[in-house]
Every structure is written in structure tokens, then in C-alpha cells.
N, C-alpha and C positions, 0 to 999 in steps of 0.2 A: 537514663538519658536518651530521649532519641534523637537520631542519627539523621541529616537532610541527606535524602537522595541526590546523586548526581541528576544535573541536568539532563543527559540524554541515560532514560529507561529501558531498555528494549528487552523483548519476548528472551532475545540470547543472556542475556544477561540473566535472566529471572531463572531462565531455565539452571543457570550456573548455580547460582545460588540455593536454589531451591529442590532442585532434580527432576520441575515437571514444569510445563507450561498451562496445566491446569488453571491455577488460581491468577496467572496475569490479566490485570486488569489495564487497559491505553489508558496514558495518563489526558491524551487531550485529542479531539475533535477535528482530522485534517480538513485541509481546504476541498471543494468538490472541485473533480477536472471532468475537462470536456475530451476524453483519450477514447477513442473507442475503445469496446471491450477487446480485450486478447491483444492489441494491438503493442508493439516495441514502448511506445510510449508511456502506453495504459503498465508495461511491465514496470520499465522504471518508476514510477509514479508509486507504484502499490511497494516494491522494494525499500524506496525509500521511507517511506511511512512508516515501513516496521524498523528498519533501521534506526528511527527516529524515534523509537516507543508510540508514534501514533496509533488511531485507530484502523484499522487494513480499508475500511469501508465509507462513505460518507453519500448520505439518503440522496443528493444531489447531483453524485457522480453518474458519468452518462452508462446506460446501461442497453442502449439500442445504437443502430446503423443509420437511422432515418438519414436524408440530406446529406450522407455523406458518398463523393465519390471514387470510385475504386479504379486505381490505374489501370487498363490491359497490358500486359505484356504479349507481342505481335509474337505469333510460332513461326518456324521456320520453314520454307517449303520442304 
């Protein structure tokens, strides 16, 4: 008989089961975000995704700086 997976798949869980994360495969294709790279945002964004069993990556996600701009923070005398 097989068994339907639970809805949410993730890497952790496979590893439980399994004892490697070798053979996980995402079950599904996230959305692309517009988070710069490295950015607080860009982290949440990619955590969640694994949390979610998604794919960590998606062709469309931003992967440059262009047009984006960066606060100064003023030094102190």
C-alpha cells in the first residue's frame, strides 16, 4: 500500500527518515523574490522555502544589486 506524504515535506524531515539528505528531491517550484542577495529578507525567504520542502532557488530570484539603494549610516565625529 502506499502511503500519501504529508503536506509539508522538508529536507529535515527526509533526513529523519532516511539518515542523509542525499536523495531529497523539492517537491514544488517557489515563487521568485525580488530580496537582494544576503539580505535579512533574502534570509527569511530562502528559510522558509526549506521549511516548506520547497525548492531553496528559483531562476528568477534577484541575484544582483542594480537600482537598489543602500542607506548611509553618518560616523560619529
Amino acid at each position: 500500500m502506499i502511503q500519501k506524504r504529508k503536506e509539508s515535506y522538508n529536507l529535515f524531515e527526509h533526513m529523519l527518515e532516511h539518515g542523509t539528505g542525499n536523495e531529497f528531491q523539492p517537491e514544488s517550484k517557489p515563487s521568485p523574490t525580488n530580496a537582494p542577495p544576503g539580505s535579512n529578507y533574502k534570509i527569511d525567504v530562502l528559510m522558509k522555502r526549506l521549511e516548506s520542502g520547497e525548492d531553496l532557488w528559483n531562476d528568477r530570484d534577484r541575484d544582483d544589486f542594480e537600482g537598489l539603494i543602500a542607506p548611509i549610516k553618518p560616523s560619529r565625529p
